[in-house]
C-alpha positions, 0 to 999 in steps of 0.5 A: 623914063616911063616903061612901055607895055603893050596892049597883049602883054597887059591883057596876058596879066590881067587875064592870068590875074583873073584865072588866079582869083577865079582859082582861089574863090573855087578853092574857099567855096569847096572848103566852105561847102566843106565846112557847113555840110559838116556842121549841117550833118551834125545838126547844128543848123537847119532851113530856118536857121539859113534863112534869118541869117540871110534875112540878118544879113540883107538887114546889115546891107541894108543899113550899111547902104549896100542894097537899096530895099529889103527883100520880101519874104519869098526872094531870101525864102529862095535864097535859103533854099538854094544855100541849102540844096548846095549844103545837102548836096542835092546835085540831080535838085542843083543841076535842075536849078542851074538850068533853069538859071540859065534860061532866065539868063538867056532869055534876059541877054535876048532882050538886052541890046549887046555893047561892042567893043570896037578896035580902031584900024592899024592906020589910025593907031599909027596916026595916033602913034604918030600924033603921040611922038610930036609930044615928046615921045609920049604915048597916047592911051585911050 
């Protein structure tokens, strides 16, 4: 007998499921910052060590087919400057950096034409509801 749920009750899971994940991807990037300002503090890495690892790493997802091109020198340069501002902590540098994200990301959505997502009226969802019960009980999901 198939189980019934509906529309609220599935959009209260996968939101709480997303809220979950969203907690844990903050809590493993705190332990990382973590982890790399002590071994930066310690001296163990510095700029350049950051960039050819993000250099080597762009070179593996090239390979393994998960980028379409390389990067050029100034786009990984930009990379590693920005893992290395969150490593030394620089926030007045961060919070500069996040504002001018921001903007190029408005800027980019002004230019974008915005998907709707529409809903169907209740008299439609009946009729389809009504269609559905002609087919043995069934319910229809679009």
């Amino acid at each position: 007998m198939p189980m019934q749920i509906g529309l609220d009750e599935l959009l209260t899971m996968l939101v709480s499921r997303v809220e979950e994940m969203s907690l844990d991807s903050d809590n493993q990037k705190s332990r990382f910052n973590i982890m790399f300002r002590m071994l930066y503090k310690k001296g163990l890495f510095d700029e350049k060590d950051a960039l050819e690892a993000i250099r080597e790493e762009n070179k593996i997802l090239l390979e393994l087919g998960m980028i379409k091109a390389m990067p050029d020198d100034k786009t990984l340069k930009a990379a590693a400057d920005n893992l290395m501002l969150w490593i030394k902590g620089d926030a007045k540098e961060i919070r500069r950096s996040l504002e001018e994200l921001q903007k190029r990301v408005q800027e980019a959505q002004a230019q974008q034409n915005k998907p709707r997502i529409e809903t169907a009226p209740a008299g439609v969802l009946n009729e389809l509801d009504r269609l559905g019960a002609n087919n043995g009980g069934k319910k229809l999901i679009l």
